[in-house]
C-alpha positions in Angstrom: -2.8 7.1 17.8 -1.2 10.2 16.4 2.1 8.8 16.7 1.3 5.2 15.0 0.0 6.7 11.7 2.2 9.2 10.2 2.9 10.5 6.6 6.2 10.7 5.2 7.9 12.2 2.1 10.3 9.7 0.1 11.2 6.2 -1.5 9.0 3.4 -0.2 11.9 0.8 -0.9 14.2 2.6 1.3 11.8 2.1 4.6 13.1 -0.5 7.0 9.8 -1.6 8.1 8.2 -5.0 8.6 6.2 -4.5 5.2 5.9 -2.4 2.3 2.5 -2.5 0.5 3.5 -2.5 -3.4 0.7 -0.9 -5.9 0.9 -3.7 -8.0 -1.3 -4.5 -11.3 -2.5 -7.8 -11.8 0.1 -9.9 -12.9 2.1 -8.7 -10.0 5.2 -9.2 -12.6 6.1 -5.4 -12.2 5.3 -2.0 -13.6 6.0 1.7 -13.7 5.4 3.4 -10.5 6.0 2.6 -7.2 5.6 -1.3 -8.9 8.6 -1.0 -11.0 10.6 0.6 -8.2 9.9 -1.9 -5.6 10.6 -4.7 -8.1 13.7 -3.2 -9.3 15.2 -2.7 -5.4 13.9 -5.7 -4.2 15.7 -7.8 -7.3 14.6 -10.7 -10.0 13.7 -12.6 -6.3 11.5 -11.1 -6.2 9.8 -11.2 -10.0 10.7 -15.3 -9.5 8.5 -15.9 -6.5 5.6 -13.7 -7.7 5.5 -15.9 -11.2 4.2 -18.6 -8.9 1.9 -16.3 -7.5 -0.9 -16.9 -10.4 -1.8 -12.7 -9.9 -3.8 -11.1 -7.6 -7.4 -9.8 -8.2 -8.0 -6.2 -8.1 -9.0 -5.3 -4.6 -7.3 -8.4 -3.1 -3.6 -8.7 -1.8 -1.0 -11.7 -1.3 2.6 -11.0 0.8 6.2 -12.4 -0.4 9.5 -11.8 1.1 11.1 -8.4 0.9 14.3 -10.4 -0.7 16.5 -6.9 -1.0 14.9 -4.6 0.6 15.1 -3.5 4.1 11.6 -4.5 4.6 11.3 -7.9 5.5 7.9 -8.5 3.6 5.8 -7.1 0.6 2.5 -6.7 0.3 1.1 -6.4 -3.2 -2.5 -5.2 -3.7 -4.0 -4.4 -6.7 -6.2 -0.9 -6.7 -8.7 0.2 -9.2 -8.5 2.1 -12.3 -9.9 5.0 -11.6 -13.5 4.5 -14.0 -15.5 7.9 -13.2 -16.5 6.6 -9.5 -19.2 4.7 -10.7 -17.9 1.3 -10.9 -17.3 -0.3 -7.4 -13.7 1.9 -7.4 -14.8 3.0 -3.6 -15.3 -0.4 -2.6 -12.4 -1.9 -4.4 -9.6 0.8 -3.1 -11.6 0.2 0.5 -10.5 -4.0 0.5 -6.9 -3.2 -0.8 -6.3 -1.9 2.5 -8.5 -4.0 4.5 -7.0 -7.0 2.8 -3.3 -5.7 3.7 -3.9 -5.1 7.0 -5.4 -8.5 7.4 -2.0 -10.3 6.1 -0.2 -7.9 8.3 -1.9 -9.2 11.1 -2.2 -12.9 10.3 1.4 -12.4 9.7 2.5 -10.9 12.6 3.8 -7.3 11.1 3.7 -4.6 13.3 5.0 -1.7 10.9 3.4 -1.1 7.9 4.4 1.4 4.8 1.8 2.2 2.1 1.8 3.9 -1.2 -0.9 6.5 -2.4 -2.8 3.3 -4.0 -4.5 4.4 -7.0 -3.3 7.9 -7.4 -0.6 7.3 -10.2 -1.3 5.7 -13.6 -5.0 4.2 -12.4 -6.1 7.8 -12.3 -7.5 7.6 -8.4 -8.7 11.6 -7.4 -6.1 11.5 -4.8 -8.4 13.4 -2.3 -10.9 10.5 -2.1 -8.1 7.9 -2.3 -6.5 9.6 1.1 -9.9 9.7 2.7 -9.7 6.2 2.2 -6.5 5.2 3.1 -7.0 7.5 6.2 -10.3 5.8 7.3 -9.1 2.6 6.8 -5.5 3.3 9.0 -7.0 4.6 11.2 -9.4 1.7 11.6 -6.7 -0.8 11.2 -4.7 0.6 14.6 -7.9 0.8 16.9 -8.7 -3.4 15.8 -5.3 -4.2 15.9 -3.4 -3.3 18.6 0.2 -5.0 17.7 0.0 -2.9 15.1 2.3 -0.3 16.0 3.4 1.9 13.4 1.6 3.0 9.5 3.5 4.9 7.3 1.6 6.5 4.2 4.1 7.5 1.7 4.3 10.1 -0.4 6.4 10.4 -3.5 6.2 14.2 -3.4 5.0 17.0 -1.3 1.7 17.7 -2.9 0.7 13.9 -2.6 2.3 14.2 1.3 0.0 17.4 1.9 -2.9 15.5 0.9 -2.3 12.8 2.9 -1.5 15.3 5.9 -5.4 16.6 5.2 -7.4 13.4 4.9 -5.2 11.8 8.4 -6.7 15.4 10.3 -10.3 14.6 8.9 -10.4 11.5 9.8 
């Protein structure tokens, strides 16, 4: 399994992979972040389909076409603002990644490339929010096994290092 999940250091919209997971808030009409970026590279296709989208629920997810990125698909999931830990923020970062695995897989993606959900502007400790996302990959890839490759991606080398930890816990 060692060679299916990896983390890597760079721009998420550059990765030619079957899906890249967008942080997305809840309008899913764009943002700063890794939001604004994938919605700039990917082009006003994108911001058009995801005004018929109706939003997405924190914790939830919903996929469109990657339109001009090299990733053929994009799955936005909204995580949790980062509250003090007492306010579900565990359980809610936990479906965001259950809930894009499960459109990978209904969808027939076998390469997926995620974000540091929740570590940006939502304020997610990013120590507890790599635990997660390395639990949860590493889950992912034992259930599914067309699932051949997971990318978590790091915008910087602190973020990748902390990723590097939580993946060697796990």
């Amino acid at each position: 399994m060692p060679d299916r999940l990896q983390v890597v250091t760079g721009d998420i919209t550059r990765l030619a992979v079957d899906a890249v997971v967008n942080a997305a808030n809840e309008t899913l009409l764009g943002g700063g972040g890794v939001d604004g970026a994938i919605h700039r590279a990917a082009g006003p296709e994108l911001l058009a389909y995801c005004r018929t989208l109706d939003g997405c629920p924190t914790g939830q997810a919903k996929i469109t076409p990657g339109f001009r990125l090299p990733a053929k698909h994009i799955i936005h999931t909204v995580g949790p603002v980062w509250r003090g830990g007492r306010h579900a923020e565990s359980q809610r970062l936990t479906l965001c990644y259950r809930n894009c695995f499960r459109l990978a897989k209904e969808h027939g993606l076998r390469s997926i490339a995620f974000p540091a959900i929740g570590c940006g502007v939502y304020g997610y400790p990013r120590e507890e929010a790599a635990n997660i996302a390395a639990t949860e990959c590493r889950k992912a890839l034992t259930d599914d096994p067309a699932l051949e490759r997971v990318l978590l991606v790091a915008f910087d080398e602190p973020m990748a290092a902390v990723l590097r930890q939580a993946i060697s816990a796990a």
